[in-house]
Jmol script that loads the backbone (N, CA, C; Angstrom):
load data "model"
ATOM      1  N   UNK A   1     -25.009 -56.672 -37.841  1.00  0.00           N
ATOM      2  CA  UNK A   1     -24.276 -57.679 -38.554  1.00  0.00           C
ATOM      3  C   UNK A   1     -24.672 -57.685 -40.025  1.00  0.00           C
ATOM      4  N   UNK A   2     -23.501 -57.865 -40.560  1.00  0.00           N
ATOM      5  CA  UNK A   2     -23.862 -58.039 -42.404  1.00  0.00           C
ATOM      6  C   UNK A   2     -24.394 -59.068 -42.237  1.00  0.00           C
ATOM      7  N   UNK A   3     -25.083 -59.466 -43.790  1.00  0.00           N
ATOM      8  CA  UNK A   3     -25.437 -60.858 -44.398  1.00  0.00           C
ATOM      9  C   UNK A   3     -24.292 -61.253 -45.134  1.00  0.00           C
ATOM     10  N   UNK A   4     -24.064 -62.294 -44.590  1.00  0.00           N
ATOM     11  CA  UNK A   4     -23.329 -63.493 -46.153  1.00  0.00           C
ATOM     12  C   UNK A   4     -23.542 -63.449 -47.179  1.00  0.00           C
ATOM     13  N   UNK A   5     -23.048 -63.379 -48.475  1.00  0.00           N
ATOM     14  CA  UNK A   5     -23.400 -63.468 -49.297  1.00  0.00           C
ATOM     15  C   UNK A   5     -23.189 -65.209 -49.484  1.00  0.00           C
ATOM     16  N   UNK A   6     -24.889 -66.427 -49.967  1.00  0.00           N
ATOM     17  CA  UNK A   6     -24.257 -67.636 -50.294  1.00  0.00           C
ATOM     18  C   UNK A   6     -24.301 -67.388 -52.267  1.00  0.00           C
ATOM     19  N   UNK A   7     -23.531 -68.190 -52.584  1.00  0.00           N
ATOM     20  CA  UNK A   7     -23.643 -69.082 -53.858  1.00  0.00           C
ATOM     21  C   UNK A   7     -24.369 -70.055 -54.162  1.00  0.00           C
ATOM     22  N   UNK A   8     -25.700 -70.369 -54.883  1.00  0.00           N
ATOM     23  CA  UNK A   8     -26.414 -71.256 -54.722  1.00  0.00           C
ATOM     24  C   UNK A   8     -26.781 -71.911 -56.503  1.00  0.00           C
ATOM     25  N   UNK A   9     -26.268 -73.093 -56.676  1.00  0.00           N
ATOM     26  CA  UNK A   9     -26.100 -73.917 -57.447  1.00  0.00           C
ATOM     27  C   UNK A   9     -27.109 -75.040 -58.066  1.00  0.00           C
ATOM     28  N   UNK A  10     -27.751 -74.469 -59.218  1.00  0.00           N
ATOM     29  CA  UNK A  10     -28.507 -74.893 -59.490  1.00  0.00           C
ATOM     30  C   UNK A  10     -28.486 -76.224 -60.493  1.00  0.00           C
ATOM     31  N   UNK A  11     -29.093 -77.719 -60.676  1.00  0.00           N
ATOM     32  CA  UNK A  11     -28.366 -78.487 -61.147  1.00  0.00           C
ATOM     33  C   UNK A  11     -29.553 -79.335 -61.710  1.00  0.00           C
ATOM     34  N   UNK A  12     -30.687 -78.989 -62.134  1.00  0.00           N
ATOM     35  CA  UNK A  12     -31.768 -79.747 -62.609  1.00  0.00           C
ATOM     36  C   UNK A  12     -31.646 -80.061 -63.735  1.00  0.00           C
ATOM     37  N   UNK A  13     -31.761 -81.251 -64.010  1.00  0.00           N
ATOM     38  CA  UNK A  13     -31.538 -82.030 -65.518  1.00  0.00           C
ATOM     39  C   UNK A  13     -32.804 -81.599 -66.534  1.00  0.00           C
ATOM     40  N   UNK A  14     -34.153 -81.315 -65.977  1.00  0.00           N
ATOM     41  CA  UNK A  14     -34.922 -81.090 -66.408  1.00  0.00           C
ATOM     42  C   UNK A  14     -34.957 -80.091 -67.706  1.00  0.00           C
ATOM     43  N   UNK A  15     -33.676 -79.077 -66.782  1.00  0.00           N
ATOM     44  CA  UNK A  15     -33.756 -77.832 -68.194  1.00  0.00           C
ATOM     45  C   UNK A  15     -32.890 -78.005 -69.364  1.00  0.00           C
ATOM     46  N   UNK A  16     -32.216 -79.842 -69.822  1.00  0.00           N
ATOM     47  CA  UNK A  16     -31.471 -79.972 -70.607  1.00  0.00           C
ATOM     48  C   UNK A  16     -32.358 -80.230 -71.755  1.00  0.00           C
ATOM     49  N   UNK A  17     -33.530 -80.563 -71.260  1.00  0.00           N
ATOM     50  CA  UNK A  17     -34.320 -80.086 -72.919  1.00  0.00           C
ATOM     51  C   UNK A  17     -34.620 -80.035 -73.938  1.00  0.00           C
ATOM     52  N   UNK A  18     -34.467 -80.091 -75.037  1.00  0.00           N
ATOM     53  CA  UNK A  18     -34.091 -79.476 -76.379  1.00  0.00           C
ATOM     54  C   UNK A  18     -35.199 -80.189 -77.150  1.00  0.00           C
ATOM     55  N   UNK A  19     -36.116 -79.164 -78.066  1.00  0.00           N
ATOM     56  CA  UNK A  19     -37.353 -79.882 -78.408  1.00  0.00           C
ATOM     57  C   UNK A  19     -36.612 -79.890 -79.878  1.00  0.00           C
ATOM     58  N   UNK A  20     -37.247 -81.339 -80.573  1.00  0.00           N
ATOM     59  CA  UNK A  20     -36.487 -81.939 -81.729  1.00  0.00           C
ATOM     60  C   UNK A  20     -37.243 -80.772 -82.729  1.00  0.00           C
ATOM     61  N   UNK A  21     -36.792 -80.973 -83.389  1.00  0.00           N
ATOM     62  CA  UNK A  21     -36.765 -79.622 -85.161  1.00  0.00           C
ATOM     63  C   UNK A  21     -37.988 -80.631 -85.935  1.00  0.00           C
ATOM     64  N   UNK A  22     -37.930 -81.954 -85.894  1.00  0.00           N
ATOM     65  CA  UNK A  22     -38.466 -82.386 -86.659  1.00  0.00           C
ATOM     66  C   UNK A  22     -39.802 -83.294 -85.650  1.00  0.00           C
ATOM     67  N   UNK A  23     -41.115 -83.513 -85.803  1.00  0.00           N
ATOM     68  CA  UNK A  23     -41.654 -84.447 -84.908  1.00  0.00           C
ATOM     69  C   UNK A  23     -41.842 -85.831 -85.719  1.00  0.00           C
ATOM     70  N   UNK A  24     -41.151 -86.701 -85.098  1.00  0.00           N
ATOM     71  CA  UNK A  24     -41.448 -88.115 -85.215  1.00  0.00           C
ATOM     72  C   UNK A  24     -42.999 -88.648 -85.484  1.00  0.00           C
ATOM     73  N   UNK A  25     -43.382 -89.149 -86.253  1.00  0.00           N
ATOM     74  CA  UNK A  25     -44.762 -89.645 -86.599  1.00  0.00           C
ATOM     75  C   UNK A  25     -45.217 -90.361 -85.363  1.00  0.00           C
ATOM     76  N   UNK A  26     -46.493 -91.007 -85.273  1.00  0.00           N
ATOM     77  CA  UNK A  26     -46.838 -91.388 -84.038  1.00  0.00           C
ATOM     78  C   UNK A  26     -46.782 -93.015 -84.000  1.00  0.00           C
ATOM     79  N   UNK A  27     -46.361 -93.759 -84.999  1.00  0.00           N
ATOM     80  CA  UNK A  27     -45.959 -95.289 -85.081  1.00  0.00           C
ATOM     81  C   UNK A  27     -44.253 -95.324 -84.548  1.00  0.00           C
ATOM     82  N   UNK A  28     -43.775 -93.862 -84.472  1.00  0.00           N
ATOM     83  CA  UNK A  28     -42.099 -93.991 -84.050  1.00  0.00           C
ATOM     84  C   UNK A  28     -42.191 -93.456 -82.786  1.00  0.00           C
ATOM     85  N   UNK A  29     -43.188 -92.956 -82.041  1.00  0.00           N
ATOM     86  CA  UNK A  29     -43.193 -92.481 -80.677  1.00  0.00           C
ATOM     87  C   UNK A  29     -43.265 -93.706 -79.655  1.00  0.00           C
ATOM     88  N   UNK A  30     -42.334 -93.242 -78.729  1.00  0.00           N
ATOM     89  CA  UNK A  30     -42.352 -94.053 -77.726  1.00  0.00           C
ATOM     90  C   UNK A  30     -42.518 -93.959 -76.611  1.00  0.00           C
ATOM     91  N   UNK A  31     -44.018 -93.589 -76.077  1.00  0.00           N
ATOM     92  CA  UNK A  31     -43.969 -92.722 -75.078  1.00  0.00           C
ATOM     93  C   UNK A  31     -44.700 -93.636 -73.949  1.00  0.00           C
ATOM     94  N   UNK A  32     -43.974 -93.326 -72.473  1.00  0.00           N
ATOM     95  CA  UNK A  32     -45.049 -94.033 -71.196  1.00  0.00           C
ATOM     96  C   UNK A  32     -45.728 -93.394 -70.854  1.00  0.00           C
ATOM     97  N   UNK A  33     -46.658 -93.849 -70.039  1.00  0.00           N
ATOM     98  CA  UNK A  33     -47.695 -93.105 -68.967  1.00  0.00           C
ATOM     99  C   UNK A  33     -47.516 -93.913 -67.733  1.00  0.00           C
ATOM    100  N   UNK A  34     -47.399 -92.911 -67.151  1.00  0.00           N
ATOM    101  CA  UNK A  34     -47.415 -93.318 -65.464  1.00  0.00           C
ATOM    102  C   UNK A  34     -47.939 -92.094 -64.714  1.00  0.00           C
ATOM    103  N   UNK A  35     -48.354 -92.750 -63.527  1.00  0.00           N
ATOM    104  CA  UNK A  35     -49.236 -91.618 -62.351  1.00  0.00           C
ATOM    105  C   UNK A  35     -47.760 -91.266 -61.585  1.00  0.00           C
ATOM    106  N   UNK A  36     -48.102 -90.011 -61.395  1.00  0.00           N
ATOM    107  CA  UNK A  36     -46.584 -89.173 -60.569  1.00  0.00           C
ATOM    108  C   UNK A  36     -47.403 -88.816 -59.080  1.00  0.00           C
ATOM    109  N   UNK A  37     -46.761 -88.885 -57.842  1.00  0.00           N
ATOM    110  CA  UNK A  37     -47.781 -88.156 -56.846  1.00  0.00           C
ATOM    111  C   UNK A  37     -46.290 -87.339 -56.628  1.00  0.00           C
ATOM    112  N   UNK A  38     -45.153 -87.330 -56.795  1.00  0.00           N
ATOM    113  CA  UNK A  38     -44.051 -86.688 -56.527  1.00  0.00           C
ATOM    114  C   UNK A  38     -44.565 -85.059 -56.479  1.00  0.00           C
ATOM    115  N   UNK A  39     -43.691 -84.229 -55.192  1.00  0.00           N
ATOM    116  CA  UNK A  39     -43.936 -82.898 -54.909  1.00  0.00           C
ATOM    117  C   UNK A  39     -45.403 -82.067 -55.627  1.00  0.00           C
ATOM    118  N   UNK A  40     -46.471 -83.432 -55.107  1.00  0.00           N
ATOM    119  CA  UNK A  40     -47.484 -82.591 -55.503  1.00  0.00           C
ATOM    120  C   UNK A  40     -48.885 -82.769 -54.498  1.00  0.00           C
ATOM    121  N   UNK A  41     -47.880 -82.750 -53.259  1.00  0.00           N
ATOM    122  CA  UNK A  41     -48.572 -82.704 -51.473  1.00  0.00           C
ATOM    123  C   UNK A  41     -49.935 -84.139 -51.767  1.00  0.00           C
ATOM    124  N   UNK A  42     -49.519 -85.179 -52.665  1.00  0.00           N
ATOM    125  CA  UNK A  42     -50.116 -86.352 -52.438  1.00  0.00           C
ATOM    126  C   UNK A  42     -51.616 -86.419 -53.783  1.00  0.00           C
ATOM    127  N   UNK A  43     -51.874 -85.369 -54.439  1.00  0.00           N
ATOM    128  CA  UNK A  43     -52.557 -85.155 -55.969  1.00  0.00           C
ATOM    129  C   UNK A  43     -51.776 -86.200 -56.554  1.00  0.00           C
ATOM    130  N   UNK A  44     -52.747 -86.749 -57.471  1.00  0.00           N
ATOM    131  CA  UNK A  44     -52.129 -87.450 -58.418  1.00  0.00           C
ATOM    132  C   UNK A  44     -52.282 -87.101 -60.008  1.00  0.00           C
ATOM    133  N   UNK A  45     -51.248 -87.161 -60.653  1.00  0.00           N
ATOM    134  CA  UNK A  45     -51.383 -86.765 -61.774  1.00  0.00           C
ATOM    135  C   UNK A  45     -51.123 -87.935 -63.280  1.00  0.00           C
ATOM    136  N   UNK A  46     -51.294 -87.653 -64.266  1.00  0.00           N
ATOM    137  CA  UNK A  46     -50.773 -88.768 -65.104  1.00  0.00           C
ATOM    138  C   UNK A  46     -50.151 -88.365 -65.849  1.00  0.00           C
ATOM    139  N   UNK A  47     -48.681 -88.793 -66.251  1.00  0.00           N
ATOM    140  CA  UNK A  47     -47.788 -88.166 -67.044  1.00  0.00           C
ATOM    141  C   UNK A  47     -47.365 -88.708 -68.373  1.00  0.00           C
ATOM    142  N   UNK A  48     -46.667 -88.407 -69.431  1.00  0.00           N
ATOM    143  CA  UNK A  48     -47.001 -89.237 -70.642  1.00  0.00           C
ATOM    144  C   UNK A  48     -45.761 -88.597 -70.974  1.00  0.00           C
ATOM    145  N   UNK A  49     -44.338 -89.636 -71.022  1.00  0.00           N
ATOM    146  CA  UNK A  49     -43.438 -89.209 -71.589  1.00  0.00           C
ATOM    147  C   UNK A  49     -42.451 -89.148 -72.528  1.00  0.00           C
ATOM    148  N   UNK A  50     -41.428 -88.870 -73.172  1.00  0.00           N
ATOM    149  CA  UNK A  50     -41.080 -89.882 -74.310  1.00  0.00           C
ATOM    150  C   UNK A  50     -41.059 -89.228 -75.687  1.00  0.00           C
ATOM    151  N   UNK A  51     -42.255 -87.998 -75.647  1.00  0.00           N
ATOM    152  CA  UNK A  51     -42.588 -87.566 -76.868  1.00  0.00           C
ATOM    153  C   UNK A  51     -41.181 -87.031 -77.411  1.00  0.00           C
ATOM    154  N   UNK A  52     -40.924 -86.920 -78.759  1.00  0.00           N
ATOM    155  CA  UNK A  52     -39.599 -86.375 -79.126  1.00  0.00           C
ATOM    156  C   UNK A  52     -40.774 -85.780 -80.567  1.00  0.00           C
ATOM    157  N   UNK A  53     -40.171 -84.294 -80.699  1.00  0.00           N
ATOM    158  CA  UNK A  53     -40.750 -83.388 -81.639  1.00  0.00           C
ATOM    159  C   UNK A  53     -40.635 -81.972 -81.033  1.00  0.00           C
ATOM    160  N   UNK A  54     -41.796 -81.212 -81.666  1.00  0.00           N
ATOM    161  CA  UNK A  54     -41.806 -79.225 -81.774  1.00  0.00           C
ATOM    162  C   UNK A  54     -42.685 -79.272 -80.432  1.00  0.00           C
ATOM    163  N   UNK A  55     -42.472 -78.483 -80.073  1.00  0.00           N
ATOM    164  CA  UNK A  55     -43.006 -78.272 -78.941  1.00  0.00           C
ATOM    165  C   UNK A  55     -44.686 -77.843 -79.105  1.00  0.00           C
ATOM    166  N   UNK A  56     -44.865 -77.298 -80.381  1.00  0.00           N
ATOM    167  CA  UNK A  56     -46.453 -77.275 -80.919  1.00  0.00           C
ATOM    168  C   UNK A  56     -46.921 -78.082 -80.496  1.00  0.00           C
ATOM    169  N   UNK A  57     -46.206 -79.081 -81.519  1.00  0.00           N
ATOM    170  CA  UNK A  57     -47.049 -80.438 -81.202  1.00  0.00           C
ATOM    171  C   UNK A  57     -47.462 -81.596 -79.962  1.00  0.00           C
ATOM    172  N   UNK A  58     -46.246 -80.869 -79.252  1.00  0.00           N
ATOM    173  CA  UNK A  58     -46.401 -81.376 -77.909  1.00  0.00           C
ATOM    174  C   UNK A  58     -47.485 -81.036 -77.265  1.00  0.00           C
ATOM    175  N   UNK A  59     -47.776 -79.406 -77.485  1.00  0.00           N
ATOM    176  CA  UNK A  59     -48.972 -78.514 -77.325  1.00  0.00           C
ATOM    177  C   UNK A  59     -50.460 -79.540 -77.388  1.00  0.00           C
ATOM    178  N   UNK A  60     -50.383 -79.576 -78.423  1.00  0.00           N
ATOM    179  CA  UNK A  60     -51.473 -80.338 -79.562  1.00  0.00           C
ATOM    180  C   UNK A  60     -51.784 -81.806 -78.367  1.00  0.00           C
ATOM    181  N   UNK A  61     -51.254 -82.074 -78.415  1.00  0.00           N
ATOM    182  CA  UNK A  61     -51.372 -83.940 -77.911  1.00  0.00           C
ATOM    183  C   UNK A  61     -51.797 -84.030 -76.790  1.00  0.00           C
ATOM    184  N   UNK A  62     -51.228 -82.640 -75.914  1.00  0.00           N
ATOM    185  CA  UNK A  62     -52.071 -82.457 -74.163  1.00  0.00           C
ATOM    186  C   UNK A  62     -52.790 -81.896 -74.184  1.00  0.00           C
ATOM    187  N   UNK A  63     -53.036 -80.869 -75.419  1.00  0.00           N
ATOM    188  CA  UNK A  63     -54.816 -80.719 -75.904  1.00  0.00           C
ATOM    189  C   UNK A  63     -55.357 -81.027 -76.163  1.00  0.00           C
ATOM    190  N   UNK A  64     -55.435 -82.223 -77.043  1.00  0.00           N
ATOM    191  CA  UNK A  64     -56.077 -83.589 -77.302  1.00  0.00           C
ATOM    192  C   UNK A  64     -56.269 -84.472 -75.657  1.00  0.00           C
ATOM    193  N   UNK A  65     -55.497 -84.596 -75.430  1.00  0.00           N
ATOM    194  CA  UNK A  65     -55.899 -85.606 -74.114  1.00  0.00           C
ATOM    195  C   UNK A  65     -56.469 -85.249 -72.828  1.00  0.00           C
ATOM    196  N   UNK A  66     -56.255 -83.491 -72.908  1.00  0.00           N
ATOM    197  CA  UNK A  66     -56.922 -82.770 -71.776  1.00  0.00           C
ATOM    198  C   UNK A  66     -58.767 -82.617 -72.118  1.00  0.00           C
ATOM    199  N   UNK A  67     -58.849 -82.059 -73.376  1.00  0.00           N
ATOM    200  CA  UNK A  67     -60.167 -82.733 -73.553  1.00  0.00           C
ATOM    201  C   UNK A  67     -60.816 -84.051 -73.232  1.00  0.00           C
ATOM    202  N   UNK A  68     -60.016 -85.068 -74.124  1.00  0.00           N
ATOM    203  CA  UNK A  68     -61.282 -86.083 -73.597  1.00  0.00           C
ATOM    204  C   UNK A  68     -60.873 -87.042 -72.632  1.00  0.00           C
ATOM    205  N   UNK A  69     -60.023 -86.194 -71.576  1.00  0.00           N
ATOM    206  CA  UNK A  69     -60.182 -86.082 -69.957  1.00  0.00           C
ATOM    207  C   UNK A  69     -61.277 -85.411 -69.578  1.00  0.00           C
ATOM    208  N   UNK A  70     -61.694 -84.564 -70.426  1.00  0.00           N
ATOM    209  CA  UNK A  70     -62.162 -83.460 -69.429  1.00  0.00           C
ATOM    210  C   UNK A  70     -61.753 -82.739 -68.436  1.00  0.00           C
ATOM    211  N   UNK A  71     -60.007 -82.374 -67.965  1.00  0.00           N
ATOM    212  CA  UNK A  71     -59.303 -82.280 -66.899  1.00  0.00           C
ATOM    213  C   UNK A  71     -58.204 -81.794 -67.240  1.00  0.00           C
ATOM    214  N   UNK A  72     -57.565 -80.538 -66.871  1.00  0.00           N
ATOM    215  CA  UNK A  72     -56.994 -79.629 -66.703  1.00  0.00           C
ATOM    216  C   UNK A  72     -55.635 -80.488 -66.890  1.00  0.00           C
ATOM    217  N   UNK A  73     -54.340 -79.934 -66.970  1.00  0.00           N
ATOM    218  CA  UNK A  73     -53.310 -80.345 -67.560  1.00  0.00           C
ATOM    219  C   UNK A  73     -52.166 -79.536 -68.263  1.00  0.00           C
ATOM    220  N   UNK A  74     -51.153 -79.578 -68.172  1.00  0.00           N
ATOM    221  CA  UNK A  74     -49.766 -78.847 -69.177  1.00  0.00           C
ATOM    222  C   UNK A  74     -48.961 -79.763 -70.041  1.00  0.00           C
ATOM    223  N   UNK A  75     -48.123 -79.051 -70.474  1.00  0.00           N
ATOM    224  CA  UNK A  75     -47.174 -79.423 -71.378  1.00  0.00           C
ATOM    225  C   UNK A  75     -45.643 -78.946 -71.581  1.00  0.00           C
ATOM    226  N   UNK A  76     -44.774 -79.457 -71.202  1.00  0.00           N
ATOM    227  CA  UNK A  76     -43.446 -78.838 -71.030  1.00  0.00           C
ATOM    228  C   UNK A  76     -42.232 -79.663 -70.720  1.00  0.00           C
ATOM    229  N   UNK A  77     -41.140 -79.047 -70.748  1.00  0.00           N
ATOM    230  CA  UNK A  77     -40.275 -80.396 -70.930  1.00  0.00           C
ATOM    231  C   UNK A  77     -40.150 -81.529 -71.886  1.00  0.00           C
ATOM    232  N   UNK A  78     -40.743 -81.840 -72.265  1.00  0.00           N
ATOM    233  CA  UNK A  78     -41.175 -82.419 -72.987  1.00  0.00           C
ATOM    234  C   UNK A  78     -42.376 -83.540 -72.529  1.00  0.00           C
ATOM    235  N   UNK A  79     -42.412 -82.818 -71.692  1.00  0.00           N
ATOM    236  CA  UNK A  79     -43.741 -84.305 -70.945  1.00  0.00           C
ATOM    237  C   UNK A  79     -44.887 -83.411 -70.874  1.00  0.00           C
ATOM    238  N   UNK A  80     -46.148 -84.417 -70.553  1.00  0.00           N
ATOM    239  CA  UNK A  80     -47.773 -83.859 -71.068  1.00  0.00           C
ATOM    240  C   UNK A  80     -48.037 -84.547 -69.124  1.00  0.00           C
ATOM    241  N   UNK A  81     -48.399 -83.641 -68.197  1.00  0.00           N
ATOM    242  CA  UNK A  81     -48.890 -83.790 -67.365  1.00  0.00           C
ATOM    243  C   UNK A  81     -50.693 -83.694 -67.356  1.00  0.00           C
ATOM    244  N   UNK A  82     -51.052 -84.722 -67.164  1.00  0.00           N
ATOM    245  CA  UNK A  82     -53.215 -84.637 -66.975  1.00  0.00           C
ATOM    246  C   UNK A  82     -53.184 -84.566 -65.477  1.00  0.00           C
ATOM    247  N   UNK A  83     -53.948 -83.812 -65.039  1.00  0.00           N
ATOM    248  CA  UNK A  83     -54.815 -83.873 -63.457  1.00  0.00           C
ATOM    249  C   UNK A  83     -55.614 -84.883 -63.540  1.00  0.00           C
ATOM    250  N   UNK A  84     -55.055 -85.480 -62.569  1.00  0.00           N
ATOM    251  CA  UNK A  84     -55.767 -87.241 -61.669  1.00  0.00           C
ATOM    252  C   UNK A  84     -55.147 -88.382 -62.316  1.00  0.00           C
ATOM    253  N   UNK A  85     -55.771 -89.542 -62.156  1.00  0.00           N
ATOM    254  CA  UNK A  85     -55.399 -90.810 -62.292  1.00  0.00           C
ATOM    255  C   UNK A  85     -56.449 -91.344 -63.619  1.00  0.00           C
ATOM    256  N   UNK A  86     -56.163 -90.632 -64.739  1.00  0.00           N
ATOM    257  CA  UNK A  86     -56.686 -91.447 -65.966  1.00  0.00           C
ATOM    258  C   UNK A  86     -55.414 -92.318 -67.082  1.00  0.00           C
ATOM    259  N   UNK A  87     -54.848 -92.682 -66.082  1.00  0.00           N
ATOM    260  CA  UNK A  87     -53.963 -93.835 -67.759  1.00  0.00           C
ATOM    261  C   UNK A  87     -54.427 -94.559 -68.578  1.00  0.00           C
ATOM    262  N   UNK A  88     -55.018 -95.362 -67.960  1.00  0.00           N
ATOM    263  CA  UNK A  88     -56.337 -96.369 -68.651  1.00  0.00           C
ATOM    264  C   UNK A  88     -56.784 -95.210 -70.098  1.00  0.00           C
ATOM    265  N   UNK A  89     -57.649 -94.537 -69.786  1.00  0.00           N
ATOM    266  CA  UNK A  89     -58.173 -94.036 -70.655  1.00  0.00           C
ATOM    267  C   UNK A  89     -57.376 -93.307 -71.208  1.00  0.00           C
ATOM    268  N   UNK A  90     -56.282 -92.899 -71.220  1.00  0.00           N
ATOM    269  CA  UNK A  90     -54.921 -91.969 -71.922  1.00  0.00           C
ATOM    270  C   UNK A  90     -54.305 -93.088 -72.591  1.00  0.00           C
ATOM    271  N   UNK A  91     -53.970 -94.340 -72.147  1.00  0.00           N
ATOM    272  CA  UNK A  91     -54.106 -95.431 -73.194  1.00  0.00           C
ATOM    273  C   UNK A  91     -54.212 -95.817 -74.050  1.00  0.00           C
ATOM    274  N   UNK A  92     -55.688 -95.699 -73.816  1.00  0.00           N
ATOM    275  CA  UNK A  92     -56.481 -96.118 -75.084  1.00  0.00           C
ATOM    276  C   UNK A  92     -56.963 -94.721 -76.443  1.00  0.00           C
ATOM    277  N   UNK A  93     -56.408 -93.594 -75.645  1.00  0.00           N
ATOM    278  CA  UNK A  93     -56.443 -92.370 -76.668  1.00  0.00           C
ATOM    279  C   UNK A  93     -55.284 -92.580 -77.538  1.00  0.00           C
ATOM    280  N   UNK A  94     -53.995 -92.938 -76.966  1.00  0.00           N
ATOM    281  CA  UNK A  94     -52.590 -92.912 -77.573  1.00  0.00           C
ATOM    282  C   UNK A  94     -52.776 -93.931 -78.673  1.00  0.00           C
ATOM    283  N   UNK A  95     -53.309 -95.205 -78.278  1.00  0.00           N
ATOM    284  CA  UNK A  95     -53.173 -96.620 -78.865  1.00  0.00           C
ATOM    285  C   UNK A  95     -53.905 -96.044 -80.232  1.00  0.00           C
ATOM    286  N   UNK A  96     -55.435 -95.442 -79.813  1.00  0.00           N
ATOM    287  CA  UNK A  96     -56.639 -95.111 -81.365  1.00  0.00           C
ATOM    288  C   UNK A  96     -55.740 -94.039 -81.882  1.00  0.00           C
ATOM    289  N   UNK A  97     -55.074 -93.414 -81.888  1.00  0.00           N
ATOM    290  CA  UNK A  97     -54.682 -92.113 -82.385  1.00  0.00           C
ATOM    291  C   UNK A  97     -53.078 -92.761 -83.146  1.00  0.00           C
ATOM    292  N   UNK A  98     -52.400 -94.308 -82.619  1.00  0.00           N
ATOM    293  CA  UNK A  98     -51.539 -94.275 -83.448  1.00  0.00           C
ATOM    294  C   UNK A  98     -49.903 -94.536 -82.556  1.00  0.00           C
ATOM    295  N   UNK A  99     -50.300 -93.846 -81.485  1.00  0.00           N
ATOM    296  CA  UNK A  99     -48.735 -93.844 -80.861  1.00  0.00           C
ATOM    297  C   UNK A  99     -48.670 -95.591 -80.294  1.00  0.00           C
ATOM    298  N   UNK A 100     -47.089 -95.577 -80.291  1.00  0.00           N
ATOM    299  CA  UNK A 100     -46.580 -96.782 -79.265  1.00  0.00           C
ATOM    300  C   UNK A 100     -46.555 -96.474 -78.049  1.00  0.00           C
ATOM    301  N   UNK A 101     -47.099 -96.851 -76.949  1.00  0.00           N
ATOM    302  CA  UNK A 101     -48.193 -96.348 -75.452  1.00  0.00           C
ATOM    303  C   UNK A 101     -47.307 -97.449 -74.838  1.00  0.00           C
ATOM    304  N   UNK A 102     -47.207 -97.304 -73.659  1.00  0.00           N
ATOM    305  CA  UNK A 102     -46.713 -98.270 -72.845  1.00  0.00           C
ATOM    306  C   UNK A 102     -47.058 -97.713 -71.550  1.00  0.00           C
ATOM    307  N   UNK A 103     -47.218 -98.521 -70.041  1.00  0.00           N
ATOM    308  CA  UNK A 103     -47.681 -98.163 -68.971  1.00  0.00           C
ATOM    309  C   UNK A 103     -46.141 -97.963 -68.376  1.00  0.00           C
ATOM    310  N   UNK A 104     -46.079 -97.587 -67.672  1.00  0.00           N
ATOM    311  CA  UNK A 104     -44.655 -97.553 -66.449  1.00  0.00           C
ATOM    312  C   UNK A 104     -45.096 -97.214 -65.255  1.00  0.00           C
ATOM    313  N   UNK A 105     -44.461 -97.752 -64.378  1.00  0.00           N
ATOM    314  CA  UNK A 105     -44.398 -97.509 -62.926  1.00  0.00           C
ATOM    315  C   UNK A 105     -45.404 -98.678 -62.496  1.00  0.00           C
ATOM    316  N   UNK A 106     -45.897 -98.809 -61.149  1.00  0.00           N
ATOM    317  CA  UNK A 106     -46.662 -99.363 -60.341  1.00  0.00           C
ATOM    318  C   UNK A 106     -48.010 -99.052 -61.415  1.00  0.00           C
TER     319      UNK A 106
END
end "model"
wireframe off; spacefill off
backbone 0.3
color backbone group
């Protein structure tokens, strides 16, 4: 017997994207933090989202916060994922450094 050929349709909003040309200073950022456990077999992570700018700099800010986590972490989409449950202290990095911080979720 042949195989079928299917058609398979891909539809994630995620890859709509588009990192801004210019980065917004950090008194015009408006970014949340919230813990995600979503498709990540029950790990928790802390996510920080919102940022609008170059994707450098996006670079920059989850390198800044992955340090003084001490804890592993990316950057993409435009969101800054940290390994574990530090908001509290991602917080209070955003708040000293300048950004408008806000908590979300539970």
């Amino acid at each position: 017997m042949a195989k079928k050929k299917r058609i398979v349709f891909y539809t994630d909003s995620d890859d709509d994207y588009q990192p801004s040309s210019n980065t917004f200073p950090p008194e015009k950022q408006n970014l949340k933090v919230m813990i995600d456990r979503k498709q990540r077999r029950g790990k928790e992570v802390t996510l920080v989202t919102g940022f609008i700018g170059k994707q450098d700099d996006l670079k920059a800010l989850a390198s800044l916060l992955k340090s003084k986590c001490g804890v592993g972490g990316t950057a993409k989409n435009g969101e800054i994922l940290i390994q574990g449950n530090h908001r509290e202290k991602i917080m209070g990095i955003l708040l000293d450094a300048g950004y408008k911080a806000k908590k979300s979720g539970g």
